[in-house]
Backbone as a chain_set.jsonl record, in Angstrom:
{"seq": "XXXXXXXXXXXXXXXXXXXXXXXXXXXXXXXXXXXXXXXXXXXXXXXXXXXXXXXXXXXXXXXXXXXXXXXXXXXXXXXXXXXXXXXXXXXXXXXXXXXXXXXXXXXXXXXXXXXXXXXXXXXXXXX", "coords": {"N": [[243.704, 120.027, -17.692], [240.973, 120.667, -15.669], [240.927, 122.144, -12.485], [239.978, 120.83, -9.818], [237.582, 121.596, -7.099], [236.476, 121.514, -3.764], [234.575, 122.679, -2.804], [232.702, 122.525, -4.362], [231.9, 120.021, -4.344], [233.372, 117.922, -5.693], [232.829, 118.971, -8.023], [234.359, 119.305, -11.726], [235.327, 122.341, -13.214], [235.453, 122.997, -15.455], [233.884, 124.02, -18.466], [230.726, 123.584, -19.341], [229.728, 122.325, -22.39], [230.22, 119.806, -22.469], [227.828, 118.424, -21.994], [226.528, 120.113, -24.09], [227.395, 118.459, -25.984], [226.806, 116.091, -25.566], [223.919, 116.256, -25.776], [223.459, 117.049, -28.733], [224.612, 114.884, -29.848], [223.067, 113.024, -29.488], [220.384, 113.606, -30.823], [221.597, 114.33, -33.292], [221.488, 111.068, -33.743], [219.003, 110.196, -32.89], [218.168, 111.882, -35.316], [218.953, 110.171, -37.023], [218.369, 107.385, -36.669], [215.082, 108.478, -36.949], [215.161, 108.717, -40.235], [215.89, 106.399, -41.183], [213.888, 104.926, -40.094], [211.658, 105.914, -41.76], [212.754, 105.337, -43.989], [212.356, 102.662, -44.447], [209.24, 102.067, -43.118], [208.348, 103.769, -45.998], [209.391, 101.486, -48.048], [208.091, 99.252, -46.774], [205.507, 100.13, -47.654], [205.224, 100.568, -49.886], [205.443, 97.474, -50.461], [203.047, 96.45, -49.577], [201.125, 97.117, -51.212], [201.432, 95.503, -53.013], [200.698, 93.334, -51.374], [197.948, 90.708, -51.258], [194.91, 90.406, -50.264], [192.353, 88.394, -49.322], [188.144, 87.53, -49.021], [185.681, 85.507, -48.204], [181.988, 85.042, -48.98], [179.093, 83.873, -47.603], [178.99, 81.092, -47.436], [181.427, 80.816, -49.389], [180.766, 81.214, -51.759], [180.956, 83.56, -52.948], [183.652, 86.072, -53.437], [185.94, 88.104, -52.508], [188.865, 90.001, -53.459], [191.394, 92.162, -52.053], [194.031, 94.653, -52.47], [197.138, 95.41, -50.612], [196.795, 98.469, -50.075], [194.424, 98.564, -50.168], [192.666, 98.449, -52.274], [190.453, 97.218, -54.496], [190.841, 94.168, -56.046], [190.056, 91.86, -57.119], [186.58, 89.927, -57.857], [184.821, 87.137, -57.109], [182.386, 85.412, -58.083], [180.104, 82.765, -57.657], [178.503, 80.339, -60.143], [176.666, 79.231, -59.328], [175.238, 81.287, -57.947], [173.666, 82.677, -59.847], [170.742, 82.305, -60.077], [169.739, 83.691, -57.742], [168.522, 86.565, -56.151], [169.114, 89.72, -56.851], [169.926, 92.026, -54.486], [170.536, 89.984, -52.474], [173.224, 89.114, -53.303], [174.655, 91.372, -53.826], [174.563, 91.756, -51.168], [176.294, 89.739, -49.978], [178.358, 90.18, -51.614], [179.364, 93.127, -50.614], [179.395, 92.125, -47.918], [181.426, 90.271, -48.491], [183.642, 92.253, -48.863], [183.975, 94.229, -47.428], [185.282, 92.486, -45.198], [187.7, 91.466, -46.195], [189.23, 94.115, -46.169], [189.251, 95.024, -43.676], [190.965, 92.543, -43.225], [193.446, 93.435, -44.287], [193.872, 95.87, -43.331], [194.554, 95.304, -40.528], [196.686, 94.143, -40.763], [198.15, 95.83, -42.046], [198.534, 97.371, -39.814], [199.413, 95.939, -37.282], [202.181, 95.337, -38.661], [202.984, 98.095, -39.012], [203.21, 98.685, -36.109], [204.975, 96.926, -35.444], [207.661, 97.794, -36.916], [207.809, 100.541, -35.831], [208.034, 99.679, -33.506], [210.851, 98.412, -33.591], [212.23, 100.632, -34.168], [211.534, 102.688, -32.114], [211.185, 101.292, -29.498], [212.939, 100.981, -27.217], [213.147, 103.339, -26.602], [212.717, 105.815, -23.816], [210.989, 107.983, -23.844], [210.336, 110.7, -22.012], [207.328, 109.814, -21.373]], "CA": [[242.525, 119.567, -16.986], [240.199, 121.682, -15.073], [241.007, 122.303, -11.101], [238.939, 120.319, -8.57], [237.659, 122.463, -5.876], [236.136, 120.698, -2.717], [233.18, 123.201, -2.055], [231.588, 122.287, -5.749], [231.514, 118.626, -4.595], [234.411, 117.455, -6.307], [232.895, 118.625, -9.412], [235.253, 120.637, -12.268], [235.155, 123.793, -13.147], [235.103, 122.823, -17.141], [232.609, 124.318, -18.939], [229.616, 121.882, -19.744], [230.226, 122.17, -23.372], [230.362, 117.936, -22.856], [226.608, 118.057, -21.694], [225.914, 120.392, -24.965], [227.837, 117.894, -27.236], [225.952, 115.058, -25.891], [222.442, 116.613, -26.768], [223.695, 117.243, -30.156], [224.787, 113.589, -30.36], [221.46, 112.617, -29.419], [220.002, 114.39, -31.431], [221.692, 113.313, -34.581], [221.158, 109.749, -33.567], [217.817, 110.197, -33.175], [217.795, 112.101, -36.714], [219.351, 109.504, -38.217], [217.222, 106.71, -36.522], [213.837, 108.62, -37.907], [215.078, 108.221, -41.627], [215.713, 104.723, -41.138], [212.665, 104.689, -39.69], [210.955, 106.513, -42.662], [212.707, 104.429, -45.459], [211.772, 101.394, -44.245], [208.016, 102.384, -43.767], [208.16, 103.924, -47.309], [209.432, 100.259, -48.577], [206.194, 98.944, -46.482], [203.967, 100.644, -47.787], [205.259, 99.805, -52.065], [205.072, 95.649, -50.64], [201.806, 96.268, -48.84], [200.327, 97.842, -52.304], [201.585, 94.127, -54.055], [200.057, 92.188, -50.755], [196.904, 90.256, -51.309], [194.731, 89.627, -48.743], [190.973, 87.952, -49.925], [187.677, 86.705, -48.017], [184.803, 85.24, -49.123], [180.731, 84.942, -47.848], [177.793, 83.246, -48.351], [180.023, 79.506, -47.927], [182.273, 80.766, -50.233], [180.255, 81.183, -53.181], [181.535, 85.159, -53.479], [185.375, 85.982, -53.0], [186.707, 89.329, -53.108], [190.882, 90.075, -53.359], [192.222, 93.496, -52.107], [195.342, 94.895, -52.093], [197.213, 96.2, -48.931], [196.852, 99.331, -50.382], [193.116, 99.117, -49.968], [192.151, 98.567, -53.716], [189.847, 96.4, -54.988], [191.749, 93.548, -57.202], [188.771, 90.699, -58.174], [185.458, 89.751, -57.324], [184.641, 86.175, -57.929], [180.93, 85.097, -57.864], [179.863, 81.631, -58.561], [177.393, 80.015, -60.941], [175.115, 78.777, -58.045], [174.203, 82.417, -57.329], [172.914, 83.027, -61.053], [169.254, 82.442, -59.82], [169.978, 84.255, -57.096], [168.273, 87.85, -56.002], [170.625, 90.833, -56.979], [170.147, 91.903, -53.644], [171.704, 89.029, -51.774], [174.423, 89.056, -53.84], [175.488, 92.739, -53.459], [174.859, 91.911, -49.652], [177.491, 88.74, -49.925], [180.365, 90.68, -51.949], [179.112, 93.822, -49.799], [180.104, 91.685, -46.892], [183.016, 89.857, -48.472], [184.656, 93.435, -49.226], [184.269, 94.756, -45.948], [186.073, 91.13, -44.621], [188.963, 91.926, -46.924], [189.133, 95.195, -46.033], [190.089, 94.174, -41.933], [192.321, 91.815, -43.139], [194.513, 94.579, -44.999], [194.195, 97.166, -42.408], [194.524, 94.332, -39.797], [197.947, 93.557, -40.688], [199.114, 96.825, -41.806], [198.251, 98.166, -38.284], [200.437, 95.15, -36.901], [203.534, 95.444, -39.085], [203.616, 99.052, -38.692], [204.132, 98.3, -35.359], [206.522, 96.308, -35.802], [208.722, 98.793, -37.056], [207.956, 101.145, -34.799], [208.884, 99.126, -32.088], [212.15, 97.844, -33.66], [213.038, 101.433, -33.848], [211.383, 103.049, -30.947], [210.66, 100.46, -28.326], [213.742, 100.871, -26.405], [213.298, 104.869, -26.261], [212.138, 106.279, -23.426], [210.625, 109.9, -24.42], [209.35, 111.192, -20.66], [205.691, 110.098, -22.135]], "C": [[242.141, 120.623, -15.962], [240.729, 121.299, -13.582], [239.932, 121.869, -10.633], [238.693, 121.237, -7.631], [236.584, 121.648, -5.582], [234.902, 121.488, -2.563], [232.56, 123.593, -3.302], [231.203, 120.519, -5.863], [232.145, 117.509, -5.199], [233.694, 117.679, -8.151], [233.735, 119.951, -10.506], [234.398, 121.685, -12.786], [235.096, 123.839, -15.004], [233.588, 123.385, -17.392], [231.775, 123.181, -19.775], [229.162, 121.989, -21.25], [230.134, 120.555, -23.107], [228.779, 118.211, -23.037], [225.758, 118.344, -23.553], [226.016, 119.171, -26.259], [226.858, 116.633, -27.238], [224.512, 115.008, -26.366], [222.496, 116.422, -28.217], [223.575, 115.637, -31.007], [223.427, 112.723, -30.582], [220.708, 112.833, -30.351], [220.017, 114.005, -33.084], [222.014, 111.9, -34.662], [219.77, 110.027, -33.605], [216.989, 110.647, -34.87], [217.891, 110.785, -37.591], [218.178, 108.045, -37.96], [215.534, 107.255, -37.166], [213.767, 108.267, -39.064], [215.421, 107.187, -41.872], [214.294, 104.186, -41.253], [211.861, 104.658, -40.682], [211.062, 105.904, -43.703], [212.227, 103.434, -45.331], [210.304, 101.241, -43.941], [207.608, 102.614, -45.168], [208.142, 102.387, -47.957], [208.121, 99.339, -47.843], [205.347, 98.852, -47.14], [204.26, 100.127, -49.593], [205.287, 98.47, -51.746], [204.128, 96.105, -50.225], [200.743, 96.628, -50.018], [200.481, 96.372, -52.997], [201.259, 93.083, -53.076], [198.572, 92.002, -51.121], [196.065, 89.855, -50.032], [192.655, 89.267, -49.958], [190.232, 87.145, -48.208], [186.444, 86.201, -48.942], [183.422, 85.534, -48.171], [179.923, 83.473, -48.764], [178.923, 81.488, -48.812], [180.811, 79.659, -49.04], [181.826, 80.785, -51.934], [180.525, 82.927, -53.839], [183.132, 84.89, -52.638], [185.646, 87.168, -53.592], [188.19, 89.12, -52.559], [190.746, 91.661, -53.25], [193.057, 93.315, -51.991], [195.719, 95.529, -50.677], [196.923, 97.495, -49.196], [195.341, 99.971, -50.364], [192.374, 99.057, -50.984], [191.451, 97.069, -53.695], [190.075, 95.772, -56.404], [190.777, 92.787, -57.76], [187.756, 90.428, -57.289], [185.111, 88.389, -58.15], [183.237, 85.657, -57.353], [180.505, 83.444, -58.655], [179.077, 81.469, -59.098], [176.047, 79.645, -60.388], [174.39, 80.006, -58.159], [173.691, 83.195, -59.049], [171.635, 83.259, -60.962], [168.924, 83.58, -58.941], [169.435, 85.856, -57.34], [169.178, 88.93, -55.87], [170.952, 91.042, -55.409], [170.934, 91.142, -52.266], [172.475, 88.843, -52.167], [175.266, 89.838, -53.802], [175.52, 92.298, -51.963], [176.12, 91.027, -49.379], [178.875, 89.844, -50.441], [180.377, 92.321, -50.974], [180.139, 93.719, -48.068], [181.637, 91.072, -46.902], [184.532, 91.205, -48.737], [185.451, 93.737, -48.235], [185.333, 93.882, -44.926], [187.678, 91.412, -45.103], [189.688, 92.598, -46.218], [190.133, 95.084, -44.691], [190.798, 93.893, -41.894], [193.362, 92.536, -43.385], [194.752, 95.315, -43.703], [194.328, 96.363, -40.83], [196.015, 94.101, -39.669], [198.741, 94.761, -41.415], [199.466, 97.683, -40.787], [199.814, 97.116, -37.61], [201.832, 95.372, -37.697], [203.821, 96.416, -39.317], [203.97, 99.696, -37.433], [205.048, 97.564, -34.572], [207.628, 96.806, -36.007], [208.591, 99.443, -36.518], [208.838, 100.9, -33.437], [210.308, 98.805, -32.111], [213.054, 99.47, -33.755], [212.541, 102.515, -32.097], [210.789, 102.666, -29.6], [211.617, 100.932, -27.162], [214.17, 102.703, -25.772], [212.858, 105.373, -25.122], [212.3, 107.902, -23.492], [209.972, 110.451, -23.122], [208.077, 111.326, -21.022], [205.483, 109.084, -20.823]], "O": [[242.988, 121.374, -15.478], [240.981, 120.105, -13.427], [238.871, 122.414, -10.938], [239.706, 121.811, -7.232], [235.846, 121.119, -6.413], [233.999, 120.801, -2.088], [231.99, 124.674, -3.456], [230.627, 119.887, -6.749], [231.666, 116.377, -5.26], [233.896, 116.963, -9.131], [233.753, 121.152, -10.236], [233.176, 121.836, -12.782], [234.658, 124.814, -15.615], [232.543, 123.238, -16.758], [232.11, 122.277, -20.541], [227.977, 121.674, -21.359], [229.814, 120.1, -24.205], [228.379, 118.235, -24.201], [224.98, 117.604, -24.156], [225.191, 118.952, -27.146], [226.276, 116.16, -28.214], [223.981, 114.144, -27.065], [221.688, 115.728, -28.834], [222.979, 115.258, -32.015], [222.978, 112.045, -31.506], [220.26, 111.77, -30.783], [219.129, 113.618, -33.843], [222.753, 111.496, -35.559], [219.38, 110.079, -34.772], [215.983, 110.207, -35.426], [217.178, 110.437, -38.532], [217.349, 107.705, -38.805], [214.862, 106.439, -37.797], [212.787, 107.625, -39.44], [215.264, 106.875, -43.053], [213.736, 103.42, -42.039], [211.207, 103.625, -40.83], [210.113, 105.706, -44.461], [211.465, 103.12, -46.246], [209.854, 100.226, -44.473], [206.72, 101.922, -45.664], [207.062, 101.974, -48.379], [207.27, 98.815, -48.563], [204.546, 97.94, -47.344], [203.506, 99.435, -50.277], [205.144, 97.838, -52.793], [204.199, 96.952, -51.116], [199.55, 96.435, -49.783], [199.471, 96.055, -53.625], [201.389, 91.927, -53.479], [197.907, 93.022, -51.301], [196.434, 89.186, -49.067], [192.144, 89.843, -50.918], [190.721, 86.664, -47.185], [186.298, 86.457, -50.138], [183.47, 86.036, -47.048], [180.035, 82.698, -49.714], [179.345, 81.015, -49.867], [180.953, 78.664, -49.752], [182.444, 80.452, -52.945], [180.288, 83.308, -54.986], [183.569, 84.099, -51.801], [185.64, 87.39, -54.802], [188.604, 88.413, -51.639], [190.16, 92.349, -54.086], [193.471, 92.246, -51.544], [194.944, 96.006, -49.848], [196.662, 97.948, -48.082], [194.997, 101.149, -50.465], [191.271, 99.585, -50.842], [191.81, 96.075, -53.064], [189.792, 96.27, -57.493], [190.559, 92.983, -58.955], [187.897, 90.622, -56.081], [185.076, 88.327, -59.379], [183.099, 85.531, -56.137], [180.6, 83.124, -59.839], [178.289, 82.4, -58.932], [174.884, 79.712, -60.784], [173.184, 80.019, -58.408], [173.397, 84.39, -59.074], [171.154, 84.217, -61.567], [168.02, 84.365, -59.225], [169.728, 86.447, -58.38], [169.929, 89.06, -54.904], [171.934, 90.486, -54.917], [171.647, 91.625, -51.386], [173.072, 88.066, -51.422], [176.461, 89.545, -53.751], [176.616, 92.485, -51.435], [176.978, 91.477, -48.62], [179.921, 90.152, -49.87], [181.506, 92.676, -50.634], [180.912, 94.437, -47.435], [182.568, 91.149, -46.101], [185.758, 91.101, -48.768], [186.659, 93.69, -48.0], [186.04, 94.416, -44.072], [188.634, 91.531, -44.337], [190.658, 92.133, -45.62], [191.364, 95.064, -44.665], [191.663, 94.263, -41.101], [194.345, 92.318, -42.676], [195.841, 95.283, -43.13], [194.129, 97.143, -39.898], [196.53, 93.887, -38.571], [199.97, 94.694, -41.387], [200.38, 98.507, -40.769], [200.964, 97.548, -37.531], [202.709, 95.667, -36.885], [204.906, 96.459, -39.897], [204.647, 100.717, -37.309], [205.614, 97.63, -33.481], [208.626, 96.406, -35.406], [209.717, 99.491, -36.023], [209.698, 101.452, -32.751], [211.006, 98.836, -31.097], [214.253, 99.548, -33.489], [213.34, 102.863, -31.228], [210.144, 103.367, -28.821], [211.059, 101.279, -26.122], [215.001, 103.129, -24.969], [211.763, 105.634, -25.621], [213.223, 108.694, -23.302], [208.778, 110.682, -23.314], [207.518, 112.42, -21.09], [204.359, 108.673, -20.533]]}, "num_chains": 1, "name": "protein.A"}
């Protein structure tokens, strides 16, 4: 063990070799926390491609389905709007897309941070 000397404060004379090891440690904790991080986004994002999210307009007489992934899965139009002016009909699934659309990116915003937070809530980064 390293010699104490009194006019360093009681602190040793060891070389700070600890300080380096604990960066390191850090370091690959933090590595290893990112690819946690990263697989479990990746798995996200392949369920969020098989989530559904749908809205409808016009009282429900149009109904579009996307995926989380942002794709456009069905478009359901009822028999009422047969008479119906093309125009208001593109404006209904127009609008019911865009509704969709929110909902997807609505709740992939939220449950990606979610994981964020479960891995870097408790970090403080001098931000």
């Amino acid at each position: 063990m390293a010699k104490k000397i009194r006019g360093l404060g009681g602190r040793s004379l060891k070389s700070s070799g600890g300080k380096k090891n604990d960066i390191m440690k850090l370091m690959q904790e933090a590595q290893k926390t990112q690819e946690l991080m990263e697989q479990e986004m990746k798995a996200f994002e392949n369920e969020l491609a098989l989530k559904e999210f749908d809205a409808t307009s016009g009282g429900g007489v149009v109904k579009v389905i996307v995926t989380g992934d942002l794709r456009v899965k069905d478009i359901f139009i009822s028999d009422e709007l047969s008479d119906e002016e093309f125009e208001i009909v593109k404006d209904m699934i127009i609008a019911a897309t865009n509704e969709a659309i929110e909902k997807a990116k609505q709740f992939k915003e939220e449950e990606t941070e979610k994981i964020s937070q479960k891995y870097l809530g408790g970090l403080n980064l001098g931000m």
